[in-house]
N, C-alpha and C positions, 0 to 999 in steps of 0.2 A: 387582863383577860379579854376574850373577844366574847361577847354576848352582843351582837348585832342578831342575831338569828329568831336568840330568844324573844329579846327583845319587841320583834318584830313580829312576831307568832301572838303574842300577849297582847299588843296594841290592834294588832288586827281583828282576833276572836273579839278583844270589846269590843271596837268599835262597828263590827260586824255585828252586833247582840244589839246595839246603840241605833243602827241603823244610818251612821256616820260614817264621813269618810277618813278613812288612817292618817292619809299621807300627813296631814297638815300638822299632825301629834308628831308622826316620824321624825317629819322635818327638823323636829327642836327636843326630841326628848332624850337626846344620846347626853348625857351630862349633865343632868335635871333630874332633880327629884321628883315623883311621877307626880305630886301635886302642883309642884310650882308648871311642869307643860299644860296641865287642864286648866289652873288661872291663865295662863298664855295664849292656849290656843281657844277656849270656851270656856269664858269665864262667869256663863251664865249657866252652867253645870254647879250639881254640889261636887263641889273637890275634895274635899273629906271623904262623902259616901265613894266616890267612883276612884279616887285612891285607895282607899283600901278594897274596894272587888281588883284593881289592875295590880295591888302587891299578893295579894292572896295569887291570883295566877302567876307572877313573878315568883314564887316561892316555890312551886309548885315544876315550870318549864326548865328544862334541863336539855332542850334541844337545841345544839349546835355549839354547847360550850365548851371553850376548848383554851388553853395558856396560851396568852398571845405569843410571837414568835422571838425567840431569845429571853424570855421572862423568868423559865424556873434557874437556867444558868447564873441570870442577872442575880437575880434574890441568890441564889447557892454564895455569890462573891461577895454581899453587902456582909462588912462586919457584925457581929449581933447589937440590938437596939440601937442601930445607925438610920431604920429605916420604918417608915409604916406604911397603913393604907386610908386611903383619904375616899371615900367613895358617895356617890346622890342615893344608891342605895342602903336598902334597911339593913339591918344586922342578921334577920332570917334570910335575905337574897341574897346579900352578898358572902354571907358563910357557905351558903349550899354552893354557888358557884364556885368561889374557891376550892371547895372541898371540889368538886366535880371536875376540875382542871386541873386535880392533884397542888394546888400550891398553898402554902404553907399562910397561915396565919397570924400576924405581928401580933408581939404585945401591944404595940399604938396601931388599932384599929377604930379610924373614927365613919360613923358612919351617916346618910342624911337625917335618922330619926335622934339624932344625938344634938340636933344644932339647930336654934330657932331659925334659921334663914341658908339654903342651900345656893350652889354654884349658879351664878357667877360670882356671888357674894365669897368676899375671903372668907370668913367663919370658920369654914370646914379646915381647911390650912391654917389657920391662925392657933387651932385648937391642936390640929398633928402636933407644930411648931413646940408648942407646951409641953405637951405630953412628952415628946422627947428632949423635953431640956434645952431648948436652942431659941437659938433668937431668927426670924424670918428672913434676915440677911445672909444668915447659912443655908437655908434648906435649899434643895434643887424639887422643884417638882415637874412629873414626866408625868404629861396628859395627851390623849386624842380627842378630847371633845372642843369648842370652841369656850364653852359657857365654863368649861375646867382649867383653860387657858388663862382664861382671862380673871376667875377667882385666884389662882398662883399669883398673877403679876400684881393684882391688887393686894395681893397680901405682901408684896414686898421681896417678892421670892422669886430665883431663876428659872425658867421654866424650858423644859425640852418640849416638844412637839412630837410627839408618834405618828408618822403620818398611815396609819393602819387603819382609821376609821373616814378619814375626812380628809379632801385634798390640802396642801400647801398652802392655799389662799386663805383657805377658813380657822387655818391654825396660826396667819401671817403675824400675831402679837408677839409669839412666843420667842424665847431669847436662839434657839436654835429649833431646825427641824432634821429627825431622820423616819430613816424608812421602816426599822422597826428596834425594840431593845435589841435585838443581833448586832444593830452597828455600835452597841454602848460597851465599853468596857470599862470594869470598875475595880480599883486595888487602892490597899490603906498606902497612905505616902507619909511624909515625914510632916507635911501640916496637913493631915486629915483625909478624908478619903480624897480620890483624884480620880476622873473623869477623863474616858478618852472617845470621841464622838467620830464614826463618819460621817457626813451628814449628807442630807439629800441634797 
């Protein structure tokens, strides 16, 4: 999903309340749980208290969200429980988004309030991983954030790169980059699902 908009409306209003500057939270909170960017960027903040006023708003902003671009096709092709969602957000934000970009819901929904330690840490992947049965040498995971990049590869897992949120360079870990799920095509093959990539 593309939620940079919202994103970015939420961190503002605080930081506008706060009397702070955005950008510095901006910089680093696409792929972070919003308490791991306040330890990051001001870690002499309570993070607890001011995570929960920036999920309350998160829960709440619905502007600008929208299915990234080739996303509801992608999910329409993945066979059923082949596939989940791994996300830094809570289970109230990242439901209402989905819902709001029309796209569909996995059984394996893992989300940041589910996992002692969010991205860059595997964790979150490692627990997708379980949930559906597989071992982290199978999975593919498709990120645009860096700090999401780089949790897949530590978990042992292929990663594509979206380049939809963040140039090329800041994704440069990942095992492949494209320009968005448009360039991904996906069908069940004779050893498992099968991937066909243009890439940037």
């Amino acid at each position: 999903m593309d939620s940079s908009a919202a994103l970015q409306l939420v961190w503002r209003a605080w930081a506008r309340e706060r009397g702070v500057d955005a950008e510095p939270f901006l910089r680093v909170a696409e792929g972070r749980r919003t308490s791991e960017t306040l330890r990051l960027v001001a870690p002499h903040l309570d993070s607890a208290r001011e995570a929960a006023v920036l999920d309350a708003l998160e829960e709440r902003e619905t502007s600008g969200l929208t299915a990234a671009p080739g996303a509801a096709a992608f999910l329409a092709a993945l066979p059923t429980g082949t596939w989940g969602i791994v996300t830094s957000g809570s289970r109230p934000i990242a439901s209402l988004r989905l819902r709001v970009a029309g796209l569909p819901v996995p059984p394996v929904f893992v989300t940041g309030d589910e996992v002692k330690r969010g991205k860059p840490d595997p964790e979150c992947y490692l627990t997708g991983a379980r949930r559906l049965g597989l071992e982290a040498a199978d999975c593919v995971v498709f990120e645009d954030s860096p700090p999401g990049v780089a949790a897949g590869k530590a978990a042992g897992m292929r990663v594509i790169a979206l380049l939809t949120t963040h140039p090329a360079g800041a994704v440069a870990a990942a095992d492949h980059r494209v320009p968005s799920l448009e360039a991904v095509r996906a069908r069940a093959g004779a050893r498992g699902l099968e991937l066909t990539l243009s890439t940037a």
